[in-house]
KEGU-598317 format. One record per atom (N, C-alpha, C): x, z, y; residue in one letter. Coordinates in steps of 0.05 Angstrom, whole numbers, plus 5000, padded with zeros to 4 digits. Layout:
<fitors>
XZYa...
</fitors>
This chain:
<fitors>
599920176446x598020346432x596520176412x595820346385x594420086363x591820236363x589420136369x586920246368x585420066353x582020186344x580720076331x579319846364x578219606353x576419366373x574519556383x574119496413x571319546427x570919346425x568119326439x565419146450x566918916468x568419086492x568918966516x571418836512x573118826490x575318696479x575118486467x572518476457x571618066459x572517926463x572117896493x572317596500x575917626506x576717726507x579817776510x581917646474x579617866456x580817766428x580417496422x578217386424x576817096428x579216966437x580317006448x582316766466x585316906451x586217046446x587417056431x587916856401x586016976388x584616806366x584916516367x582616406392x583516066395x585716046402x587816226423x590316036425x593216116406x592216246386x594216346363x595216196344x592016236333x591616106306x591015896300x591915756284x591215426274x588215396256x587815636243x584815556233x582915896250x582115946259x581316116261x578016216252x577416406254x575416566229x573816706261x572416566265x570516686298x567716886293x567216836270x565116916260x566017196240x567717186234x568817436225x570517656245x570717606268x571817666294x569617896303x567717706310x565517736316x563618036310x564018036274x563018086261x565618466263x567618436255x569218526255x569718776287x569418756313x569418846326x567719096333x565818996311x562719276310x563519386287x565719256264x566419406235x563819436218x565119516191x566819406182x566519046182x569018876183x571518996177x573019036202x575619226192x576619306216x578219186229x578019156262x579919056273x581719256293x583519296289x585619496306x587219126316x587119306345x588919186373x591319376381x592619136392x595319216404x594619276437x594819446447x594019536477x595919666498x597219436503x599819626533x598519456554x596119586560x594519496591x592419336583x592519186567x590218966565x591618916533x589718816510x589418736490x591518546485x593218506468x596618296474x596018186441x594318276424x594318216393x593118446383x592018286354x590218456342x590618386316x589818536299x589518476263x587018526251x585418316238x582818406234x583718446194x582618686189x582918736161x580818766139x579418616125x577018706109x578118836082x576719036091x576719316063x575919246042x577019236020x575619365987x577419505969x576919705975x578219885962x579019865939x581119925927x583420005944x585419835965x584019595953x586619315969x585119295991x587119216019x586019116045x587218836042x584618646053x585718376061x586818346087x588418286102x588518096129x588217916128x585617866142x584417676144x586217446170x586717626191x587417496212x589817696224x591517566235x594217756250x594817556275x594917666294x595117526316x596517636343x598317496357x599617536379x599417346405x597917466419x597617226450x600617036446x600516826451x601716636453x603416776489x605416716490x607016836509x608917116508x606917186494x608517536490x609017456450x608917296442x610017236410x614017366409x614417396390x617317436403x618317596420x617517836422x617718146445x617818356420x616618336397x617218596378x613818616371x612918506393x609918616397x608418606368x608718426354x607318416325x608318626306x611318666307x612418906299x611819126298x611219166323x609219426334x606219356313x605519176321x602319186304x602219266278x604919076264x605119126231x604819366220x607019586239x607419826234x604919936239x603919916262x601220136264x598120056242x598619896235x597119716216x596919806182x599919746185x600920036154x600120256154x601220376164x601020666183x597820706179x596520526186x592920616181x592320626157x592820336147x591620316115x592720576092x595020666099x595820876085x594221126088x593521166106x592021316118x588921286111x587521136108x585621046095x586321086066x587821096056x588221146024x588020846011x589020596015x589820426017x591720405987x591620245970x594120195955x595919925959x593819715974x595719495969x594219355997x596019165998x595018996024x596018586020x593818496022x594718216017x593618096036x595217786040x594617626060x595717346049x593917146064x595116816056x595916776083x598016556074x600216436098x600116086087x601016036110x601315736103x604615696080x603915626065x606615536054x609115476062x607815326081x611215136101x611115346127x610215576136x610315686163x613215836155x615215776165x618415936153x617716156176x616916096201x616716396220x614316616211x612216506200x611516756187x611516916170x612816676145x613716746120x615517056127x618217006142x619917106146x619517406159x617517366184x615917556186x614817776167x613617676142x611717786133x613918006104x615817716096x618917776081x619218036091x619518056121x621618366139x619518596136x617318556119x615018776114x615018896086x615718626068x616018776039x613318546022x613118446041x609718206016x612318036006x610718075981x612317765962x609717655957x610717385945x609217185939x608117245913x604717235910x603217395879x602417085876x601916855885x601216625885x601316345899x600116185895x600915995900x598515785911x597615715927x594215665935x595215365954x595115145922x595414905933x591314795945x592314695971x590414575989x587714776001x590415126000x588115246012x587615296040x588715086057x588515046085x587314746082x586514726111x583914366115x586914206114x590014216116x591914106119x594414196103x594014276080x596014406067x596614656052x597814646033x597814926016x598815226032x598015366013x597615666025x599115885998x600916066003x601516265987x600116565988x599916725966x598116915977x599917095971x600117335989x601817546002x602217845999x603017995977x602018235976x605018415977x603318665980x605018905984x602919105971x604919265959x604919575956x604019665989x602619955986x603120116007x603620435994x
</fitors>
C-alpha cells in the first residue's frame, strides 16, 4: 500500500534513510513527514521505503527515493515508482525531476525503466562526485 508519512513512521523512515542513502537530507525528512513536502511510504506491514517529493507547481522534485536495504531488489521500489506517478498525476503534476549520481549504473537504469532522461549534467554536485539531473513528463 502507498500512503502519505505519519508521525509514528519516523523513526522507522529515519533508518531507512541512514541505511539507504549515501548523502542523506534528515532535516528535510523531518520536515516532510508533517508536509508539505510530501512523503508517501511503501507499507506491506511496517514502512519497507518511502519517496519524499517537494512540490512547485507544476514540477515535483524527488528529493529522496528509498528502499530498506534487504528488501532492495523484490519489485518493492517499482511498486513505489508507480504509486508515486500515479499521485503526482493526480495532483495535476506536469513534470517530475530528480538528481542521481552520474556513475550509479543501478539507479540510472532504474530511473531509464520510468521514462527520466538526462536534462543535465551537475559536475561536483555530490561531496564525492558528479550528478545528472533527471526529468520526465507526466
Amino acid at each position: 500500500m502507498i500512503r502519505e508519512a505519519r508521525s509514528e513512521d519516523e523513526v522507522r523512515l529515519r533508518a531507512i534513510q541512514t541505511d539507504a542513502l549515501d548523502e542523506p537530507w534528515p532535516e528535510l525528512l523531518g520536515v516532510g513527514i508533517d508536509g508539505p513536502p510530501l512523503v508517501l511510504v511503501l507499507d506491506i506491514g511496517e514502512p519497507l521505503g518511502y519517496a519524499l517529493v517537494v512540490p512547485d507547481h507544476p514540477v515535483a522534485y524527488l528529493a529522496e527515493f528509498a528502499i530498506a536495504p534487504g528488501k532492495q531488489g523484490q519489485g518493492l521500489g517499482t511498486t513505489l515508482m508507480h504509486g508515486l506517478l500515479d499521485r503526482l498525476r493526480a495532483g495535476e503534476f506536469e513534470t517530475i525531476r530528480l538528481t542521481a549520481r552520474a556513475d550509479d549504473e543501478r539507479a540510472r537504469s532504474f530511473y531509464d525503466g520510468f521514462g527520466f532522461s538526462v536534462a543535465d549534467e551537475l559536475p561536483d554536485h555530490y561531496d564525492d562526485g558528479d550528478g545528472v539531473l533527471l526529468v520526465r513528463d507526466l
